[in-house]
RONU-702832 format. One record per residue (C-alpha): x, y, z. Coordinates in steps of 0.25 Angstrom, whole numbers, plus 2048, in hexadecimal, padded with zeros to 3 digits. Layout:
% RONU-702832
XYZ ...
END
This chain:
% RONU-702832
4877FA688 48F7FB696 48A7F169F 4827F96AC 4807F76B9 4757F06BE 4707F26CE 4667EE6D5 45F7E06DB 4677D36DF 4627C66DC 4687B76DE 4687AB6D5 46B79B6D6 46C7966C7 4697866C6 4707806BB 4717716B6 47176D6C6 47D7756C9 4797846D2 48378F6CE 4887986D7 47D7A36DA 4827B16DA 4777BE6E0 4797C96D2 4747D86D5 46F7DC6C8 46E7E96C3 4607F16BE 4647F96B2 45B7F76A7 4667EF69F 46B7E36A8 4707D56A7 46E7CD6B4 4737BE6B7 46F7B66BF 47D7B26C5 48A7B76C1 4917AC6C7 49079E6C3 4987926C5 4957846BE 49C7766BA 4A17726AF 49976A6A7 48C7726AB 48377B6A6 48078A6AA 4767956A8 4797A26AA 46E7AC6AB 4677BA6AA 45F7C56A8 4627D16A1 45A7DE69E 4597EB695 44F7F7693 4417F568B 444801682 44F80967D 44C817678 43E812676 441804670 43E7F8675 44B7F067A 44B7E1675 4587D8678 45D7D3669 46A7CA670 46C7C267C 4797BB67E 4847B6689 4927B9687 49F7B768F 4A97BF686 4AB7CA67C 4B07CA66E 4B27D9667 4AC7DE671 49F7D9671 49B7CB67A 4997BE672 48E7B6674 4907A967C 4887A1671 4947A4668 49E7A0671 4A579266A 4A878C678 49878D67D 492789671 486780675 487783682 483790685 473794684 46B7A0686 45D7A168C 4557AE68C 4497B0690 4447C0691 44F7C6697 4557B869D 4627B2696 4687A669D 4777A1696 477790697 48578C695 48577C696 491772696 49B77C69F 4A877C69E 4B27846A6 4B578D69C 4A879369A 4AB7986A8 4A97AA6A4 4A17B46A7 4947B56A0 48C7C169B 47E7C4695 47E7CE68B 4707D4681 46F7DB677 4627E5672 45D7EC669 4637F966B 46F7FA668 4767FE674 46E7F367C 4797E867D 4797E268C 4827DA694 4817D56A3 48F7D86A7 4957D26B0 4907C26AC 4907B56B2 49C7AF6B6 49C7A16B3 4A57976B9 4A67886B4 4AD77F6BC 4B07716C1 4AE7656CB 4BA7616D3 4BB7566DD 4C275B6EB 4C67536F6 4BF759701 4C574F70F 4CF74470E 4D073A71A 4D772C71E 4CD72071F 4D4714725 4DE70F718 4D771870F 4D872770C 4CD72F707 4C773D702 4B9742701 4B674A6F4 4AE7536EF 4A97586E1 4A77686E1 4A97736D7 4AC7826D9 49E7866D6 4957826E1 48C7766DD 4807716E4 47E7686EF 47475F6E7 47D75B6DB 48074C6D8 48E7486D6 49573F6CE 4A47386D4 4AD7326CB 4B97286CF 4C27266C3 4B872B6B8 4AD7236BE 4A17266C6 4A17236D5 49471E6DA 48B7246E5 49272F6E4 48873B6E1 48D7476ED 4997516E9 4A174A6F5 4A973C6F3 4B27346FD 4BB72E6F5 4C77246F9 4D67286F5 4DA7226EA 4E57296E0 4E07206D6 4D37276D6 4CE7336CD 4C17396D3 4B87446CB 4AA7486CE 49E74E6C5 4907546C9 48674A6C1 48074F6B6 48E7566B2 4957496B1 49C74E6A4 4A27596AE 4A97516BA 4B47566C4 4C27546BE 4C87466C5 4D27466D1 4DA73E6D8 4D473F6E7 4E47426EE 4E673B6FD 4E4742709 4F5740708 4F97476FF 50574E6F5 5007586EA 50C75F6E2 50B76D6DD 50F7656D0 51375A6CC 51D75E6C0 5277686C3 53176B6B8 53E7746B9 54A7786B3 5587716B6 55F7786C1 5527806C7 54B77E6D3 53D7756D3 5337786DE 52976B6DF 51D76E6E9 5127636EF 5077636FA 504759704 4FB75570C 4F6749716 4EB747721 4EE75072C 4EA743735 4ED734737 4E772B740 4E4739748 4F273C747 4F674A742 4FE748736 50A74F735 51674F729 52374B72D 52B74A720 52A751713 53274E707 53574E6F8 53A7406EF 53B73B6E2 54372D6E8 5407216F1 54971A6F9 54570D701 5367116FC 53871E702 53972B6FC 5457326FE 545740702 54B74A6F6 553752702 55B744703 55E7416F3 56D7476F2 56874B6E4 5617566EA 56A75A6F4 5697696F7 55E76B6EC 5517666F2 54876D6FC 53A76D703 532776707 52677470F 51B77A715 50E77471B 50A76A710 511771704 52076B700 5287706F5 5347696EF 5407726EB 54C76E6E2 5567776DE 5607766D2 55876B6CA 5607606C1 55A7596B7 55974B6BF 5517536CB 54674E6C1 53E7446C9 52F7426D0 52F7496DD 5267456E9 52274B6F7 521742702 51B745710 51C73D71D 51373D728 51273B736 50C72C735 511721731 509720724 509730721 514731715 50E735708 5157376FA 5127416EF 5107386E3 51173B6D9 51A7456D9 5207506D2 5297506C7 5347586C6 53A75A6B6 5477616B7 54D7676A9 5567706A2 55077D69D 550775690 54578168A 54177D67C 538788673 52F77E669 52A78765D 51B786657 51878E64B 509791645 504786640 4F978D63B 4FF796631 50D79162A 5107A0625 50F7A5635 5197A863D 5127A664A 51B79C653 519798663 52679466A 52678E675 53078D681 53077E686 535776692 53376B69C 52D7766A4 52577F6A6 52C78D6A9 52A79B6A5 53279E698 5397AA691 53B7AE682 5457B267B 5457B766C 5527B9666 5587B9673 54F7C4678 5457C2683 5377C2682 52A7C768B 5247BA688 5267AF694 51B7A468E 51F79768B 51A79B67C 51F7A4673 5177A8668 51C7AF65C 5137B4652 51F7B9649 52D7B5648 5397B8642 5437AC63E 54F7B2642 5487B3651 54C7A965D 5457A4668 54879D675 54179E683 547799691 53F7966A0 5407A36A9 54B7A36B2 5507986AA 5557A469F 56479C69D 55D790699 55679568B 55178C682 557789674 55379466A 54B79365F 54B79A652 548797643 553790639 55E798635 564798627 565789624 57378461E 57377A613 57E770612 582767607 589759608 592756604 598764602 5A175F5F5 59C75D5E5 58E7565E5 58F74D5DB 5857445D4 57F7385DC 58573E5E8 57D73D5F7 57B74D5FA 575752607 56F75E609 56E765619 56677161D 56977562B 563782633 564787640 558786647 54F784654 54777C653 54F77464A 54B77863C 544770633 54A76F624 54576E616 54F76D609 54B7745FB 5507755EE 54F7815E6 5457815DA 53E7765E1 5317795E9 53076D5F2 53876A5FD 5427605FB 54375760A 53F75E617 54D75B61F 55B762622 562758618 55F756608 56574B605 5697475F5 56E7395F6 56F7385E7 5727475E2 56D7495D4 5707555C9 5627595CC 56475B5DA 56D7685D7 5667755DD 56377E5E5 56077A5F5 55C77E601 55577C60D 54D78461A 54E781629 53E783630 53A78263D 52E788646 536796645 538798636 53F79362B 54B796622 552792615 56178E613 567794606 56878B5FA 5737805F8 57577C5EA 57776F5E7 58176C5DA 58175C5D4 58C75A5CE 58C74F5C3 5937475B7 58C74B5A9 5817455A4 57F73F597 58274B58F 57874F583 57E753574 57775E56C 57B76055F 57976F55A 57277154E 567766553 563765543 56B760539 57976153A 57F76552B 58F767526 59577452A 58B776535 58F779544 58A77054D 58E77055B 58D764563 587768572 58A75E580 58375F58C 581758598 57D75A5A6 5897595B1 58E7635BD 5987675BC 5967695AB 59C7615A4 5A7762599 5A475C58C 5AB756580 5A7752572 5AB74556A 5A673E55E 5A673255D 5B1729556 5BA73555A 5C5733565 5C874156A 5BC74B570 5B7756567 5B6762572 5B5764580 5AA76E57F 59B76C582 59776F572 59F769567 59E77355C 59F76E54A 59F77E544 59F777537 59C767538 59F75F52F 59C751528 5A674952F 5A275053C 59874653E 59773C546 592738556 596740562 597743570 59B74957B 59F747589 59C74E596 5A57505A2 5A57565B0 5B07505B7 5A37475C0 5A173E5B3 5A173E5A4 59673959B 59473758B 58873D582 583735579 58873556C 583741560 58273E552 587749548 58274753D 588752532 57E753526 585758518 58475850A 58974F500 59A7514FC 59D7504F0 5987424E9 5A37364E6 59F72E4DA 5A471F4D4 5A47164CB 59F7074CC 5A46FD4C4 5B37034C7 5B86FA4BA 5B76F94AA 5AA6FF4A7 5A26FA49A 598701492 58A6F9495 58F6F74A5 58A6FC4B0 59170A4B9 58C70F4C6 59171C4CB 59171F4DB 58E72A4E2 59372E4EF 59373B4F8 59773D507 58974450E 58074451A 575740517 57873650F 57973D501 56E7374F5 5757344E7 56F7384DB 5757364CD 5727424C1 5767414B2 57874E4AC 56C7534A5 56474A4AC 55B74F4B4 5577424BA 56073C4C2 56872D4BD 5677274CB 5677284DC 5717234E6 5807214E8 5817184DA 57C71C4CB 57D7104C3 57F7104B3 57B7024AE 57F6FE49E 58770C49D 58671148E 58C71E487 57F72548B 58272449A 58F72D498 58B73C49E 58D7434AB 58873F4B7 5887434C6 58473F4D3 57C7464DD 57F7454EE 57474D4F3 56D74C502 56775650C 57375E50E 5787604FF 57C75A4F1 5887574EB 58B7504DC 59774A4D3 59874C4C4 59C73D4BD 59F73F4AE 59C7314A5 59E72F496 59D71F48F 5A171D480 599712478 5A270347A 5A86FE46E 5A16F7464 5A06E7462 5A86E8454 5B46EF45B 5B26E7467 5B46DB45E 5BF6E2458 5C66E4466 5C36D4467 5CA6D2459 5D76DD459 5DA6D5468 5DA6C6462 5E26CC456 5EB6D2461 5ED6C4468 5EF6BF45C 5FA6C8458 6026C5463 6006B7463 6056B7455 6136C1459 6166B7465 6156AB45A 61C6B544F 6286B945B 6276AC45F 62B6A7451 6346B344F 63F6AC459 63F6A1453 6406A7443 6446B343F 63A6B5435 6306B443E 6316C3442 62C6C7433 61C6C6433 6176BE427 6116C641D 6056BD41F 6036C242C 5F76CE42D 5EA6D1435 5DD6D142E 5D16DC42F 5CB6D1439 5D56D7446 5DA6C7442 5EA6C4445 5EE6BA43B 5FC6B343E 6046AB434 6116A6433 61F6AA42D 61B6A1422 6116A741C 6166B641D 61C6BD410 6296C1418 6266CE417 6256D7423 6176DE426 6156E9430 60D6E543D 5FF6E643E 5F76F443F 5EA6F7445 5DD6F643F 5D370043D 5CB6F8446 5D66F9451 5D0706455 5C0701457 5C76F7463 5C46FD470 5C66F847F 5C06FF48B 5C76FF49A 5C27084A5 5CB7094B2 5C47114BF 5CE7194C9 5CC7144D8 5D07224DC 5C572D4D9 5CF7394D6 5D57324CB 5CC7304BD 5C47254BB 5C87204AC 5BE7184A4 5C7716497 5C370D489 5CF70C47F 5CF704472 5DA6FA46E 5E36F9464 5EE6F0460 5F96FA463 5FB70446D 60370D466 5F471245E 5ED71646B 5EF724469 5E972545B 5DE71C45F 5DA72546C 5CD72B464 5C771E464 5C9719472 5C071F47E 5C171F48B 5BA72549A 5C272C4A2 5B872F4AF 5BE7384BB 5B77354C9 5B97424D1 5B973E4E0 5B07444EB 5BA74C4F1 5C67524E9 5D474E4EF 5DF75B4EE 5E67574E5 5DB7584DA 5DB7654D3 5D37604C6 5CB76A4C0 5C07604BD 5B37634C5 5B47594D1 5A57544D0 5A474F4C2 5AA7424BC 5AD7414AE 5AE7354A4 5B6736496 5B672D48C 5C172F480 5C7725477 5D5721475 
END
């Protein structure tokens, strides 16, 4: 609802609060039937204090025949959507604003002021109908201030000078309030009116409080002497080559003794010679660059073309016309001279890491009006802040003092593509010290962070990685990225190759299983090494290599191709030597070998042992058959034959089996019956008669030499039935010739038996028994009734020359009598 006019009747009010009275202003209010009035619209208090602010507001009874009734009262001294926000609500007044109502009354209370609550104040209500919303425009203006301590007369007593000070506010206090002096932080007795004679003394602080509001006092000052230098300020900083202007105030009692006091001297220093200041117009440091200017009690201090070592304290001094009337500044001012050495600090959010909000701000010694440049443009802005709420990384910034445009600052900008550099540049080998350096141009100086590929944490936070000890496993991928305040950006990847001798290499031996004649098998080295190495096979016991090639390949293996082997591996940075690998070539028994044992004369009733052997892997088993029998005789290499008889003669073989196969040899045997005891008593007898015989023809030839008749045989002279020589002598012979001596009948029942083994295998083992006669001219008719054993040994592998037609794998025995 717009806020009417109110007319009519004048009224004038004087507001007690807390001791203090507020400044009292006549309001004409208005006479519509909606109206706010206050009671003052103007109203001053202290800090510290408390305030009421009052009024009375008014509305019709009814509305279109309903009674009006107010449903909200409330204070406010700003909007929000349009709509005033009560005070109640207002964070910076919580529990110190309170309303009191009392019909149409409403007093605000707002305790423990503070100088900014100082605003204008408005009443607002609200009614039952809806377009009965109220507020008393314009409010109250509220101002809080503070006590200040002023110097109100200095004067001169006798040595001492002094000044009379008083304790007053902006707003008009009462006559009959108490005050409280304080001298250094502490209370000065007896002091209780607003006025205070207080001594000089630049050592002391002075403050004052009204009592009750002790919490609230004056802020302390330094009372300053009736004499008296005050500088516009007292640090002044300019640019190197730039004029600085340093202005003061002065001040001294316009009489001494009753002597009008006049100034005869004015000057500026910043030296003292003899204890007495010099006058800057005489330093020839500043020859042609200082001037004053003066006028009344105001002196400025110009110097032009400012170096660097015009930085000093500067001080005014003024002389008087007594004796005692010269007065210094002290202290002084400062003077900083500098380079326009402009720097721009960067701050980014610190809030959110994924915003791109940045302040930049333009930084010097002093303080000076700025311009910004973006990317070498000019900008409107001329603050020394710069706020950017987005940015683009290939954006630059700088920013340089007005009128001081040649003297920019540095530009910053974020990091450019950051280079990755390797040392040392050559081969890296194994064990070597290897550094790794990223580098970005940058300002503010970029701040790095090294990764490797495939790795999700950062390696080292630093523009240098450093391997003092490279390893294999240290090949990869890097890279790293250069960050400051304005961006971030990554290098490209470097990779890094170790190079390094083989390792120890590994065999594999292809099949993995078992490893069977005629097979291929292929013999596999590897080993770890940069560059890769080259390989080559030997086996062991074997001076020169098999092959230069990483597989050594059997298409067909074979038995003799057993044996241990290895292979070296060599890159030119080393060599190193697997481990040996045992071949291990499985096959089936070749063909058996069998012997004989005992080698010599063999007699019926001994003992034989026959011995199998065969060439195999696995070891073969041995197992001894006679044919047709299914049981077998024996196991193992030897089949042994004790007291062999007739009924041992037949055929027997040998068996070789293992895993892998079988193999068998054929041995033939046939045994006769031995002589009887009554021939073998009969071979006794025929011998002696043999010995006999020729012991009797050496006695007869013997005799012959000596007669002749001796060579006739004496008819007495026979053998009888009992295989008996009989010898007589000439004497007793007939003289008549006989024929010599013929066999017996029992001549043919005599036998003896020799057996003789061949040493060579290819030829045939003979086991011969022949019988013995008296002659040898009869051994051909007599063959029927000799036998002997003629057994051939074939051996295990046929030479070339053999081109028998006998089946290689038997062995025969014969047995035929001479």
């Amino acid at each position: 609802m717009a806020h009417r006019a109110m007319r009519g009747a004048a009224m004038s009010v004087i507001t007690a609060v807390s001791g203090f009275v507020l400044l009292t202003v006549t309001v004409v209010l208005g006479q519509d039937v909606w109206g706010v009035t206050y009671t003052s619209t103007q109203i001053c208090a202290v800090k510290g204090s408390t305030v009421e602010l009052r009024c009375t507001f008014r509305y019709p009874s009814t509305i279109n025949g309903i009674n009006t009734r107010v449903v909200k009262k409330f204070w406010f001294i700003r909007d929000e959507n349009n709509e005033p926000v009560d005070l109640k609500t207002e964070s910076e007044y919580r529990d110190r604003v309170q309303y009191q109502r009392k019909n149409n009354d409403c007093t605000l209370r707002i305790s423990d002021l503070r100088e900014s609550d100082s605003a204008e104040y408005k009443f607002r209500f609200i009614t039952n109908d809806p377009r009965g919303k109220y507020t008393g425009s314009p409010g109250v203006i509220l101002t809080v201030t503070d006590l200040q301590v002023q110097v109100s007369r200095s004067a001169v007593r006798g040595d001492f000078k002094s000044a009379d000070l008083k304790c007053e506010s902006s707003c008009p206090l009462p006559d009959n309030l108490s005050y409280i002096w304080y001298k250094n932080e502490r209370i000065i007795t007896g002091q209780t009116s607003n006025l205070l004679l207080n001594y000089l003394d630049p050592t002391n602080r002075i403050s004052c409080a009204v009592r009750g509001y002790e919490n609230f006092h004056s802020p302390s000052v330094v009372v300053k002497d009736v004499w008296d230098v005050t500088y516009t300020s007292t640090q002044v900083c300019a640019f190197k080559g730039a004029t600085a202007e340093i202005r003061c105030t002065f001040r001294y009692p316009s009489t001494i003794n009753g002597i009008n006091t006049e100034v005869v001297q004015k000057f500026w220093f910043i030296t003292h010679k003899n204890n007495e200041p010099v006058d800057l117009k005489t330093d020839p440091e500043y020859s042609g660059r200082v001037h004053y200017q003066c006028e009344n009690n105001d002196c400025t201090l110009k110097i032009t073309d400012l170096r660097e070592s015009d930085s000093a304290e500067y001080k005014f001094r003024f002389i008087t016309n007594d004796p005692r009337g010269k007065y210094s500044g002290v202290p002084g001012v400062t003077l900083t001279v500098t380079g326009p050495q402009l720097q721009v600090h960067v701050r980014r959010s610190t809030v959110n890491s994924y915003s791109n909000w940045k302040e930049l701000t333009c930084h010097n010694n002093c303080q000076s009006s700025y311009i910004w440049y973006r990317n070498g443009h000019k900008l409107s802005s001329d603050e020394q802040y710069l706020q950017l709420n987005t940015f683009d990384s290939a954006d630059s910034f700088h920013c340089a003092v007005k009128g001081y445009e040649q003297f920019p600052s540095p530009t910053v900008y974020a990091p450019k593509l950051p280079s990755v550099s390797v040392s040392p540049s050559a081969e890296i080998v194994e064990g070597s010290s290897v550094t790794l350096t990223c580098s970005s141009d940058a300002n503010p100086a970029a701040s790095y962070t090294w990764y490797k590929e495939d790795v999700i944490n950062p390696l080292i936070y630093q523009n240098q990685h450093f391997f003092f000890s490279i390893l294999p496993s240290d090949s990869g991928k890097y890279y790293c990225t250069a960050d400051n305040d304005l961006g971030q950006k990554r290098s490209e990847s470097r990779t890094i190759d170790v190079k390094y001798a083989p390792k120890l290499p590994s065999v594999s031996v292809s099949p993995s299983a078992e490893i069977v004649e005629g097979s291929s098998v292929n013999l596999t080295c590897s080993s770890d090494a940069n560059p890769a190495a080259n390989y080559t096979w030997y086996k062991e016991d074997v001076i020169n290599p098999l092959s230069y090639q990483k597989q050594h390949v059997f298409s067909s293996i074979l038995p003799s191709d057993s044996g241990k082997y290895y292979c070296t591996a060599d890159n030119g940075l080393g060599q190193n030597k697997s481990e040996s690998r045992t071949i291990d070539v499985k096959y089936a028994p070749k063909l058996p070998s069998v012997s004989v044992s005992p080698s010599a004369e063999i007699v019926e009733g001994s003992s034989v042992t026959l011995t199998c052997s065969s060439d195999a892997n696995p070891a073969a088993k041995y197992t001894w058959y006679k044919e047709d029998e299914d049981s077998p005789k024996a196991s193992g290499h030897n089949f042994t034959i004790s007291n062999i008889r007739p009924e041992h003669s037949g055929s027997y073989y040998c068996v070789a089996h293992n895993s892998r196969g079988r193999h068998n040899v054929t041995l033939q045997l046939t045994v006769r019956e031995d002589f009887p005891k009554a021939a073998k008593l009969a071979v006794t007898g025929i011998t002696l008669v043999v010995f006999l015989v020729i012991i009797c023809l050496l006695v007869f030839f013997l005799l012959a030499k000596k007669k002749p008749s001796a060579l006739f045989p004496v008819p007495g002279n026979r053998r009888d039935n009992n295989n008996k020589v009989s010898c007589t002598s000439p004497s007793q012979h007939t003289g008549k010739t006989e024929s010599p001596p013929s066999h017996s009948e029992e001549d043919e029942e005599l036998n003896y038996a020799s057996v003789r083994f061949s040493t060579n295998q290819t030829d045939p083992i003979y086991y011969n028994i022949r019988s013995a006669g008296s002659r040898r001219q009869k051994v051909k008719e007599e063959d029927e009734h000799v036998e002997y054993a003629a057994v051939n040994f074939s051996p295990a592998l046929r030479t070339v020359h053999q081109d028998s037609e006998e089946d290689p794998s038997e062995l025969y025995s014969t047995v035929k009598k001479i």
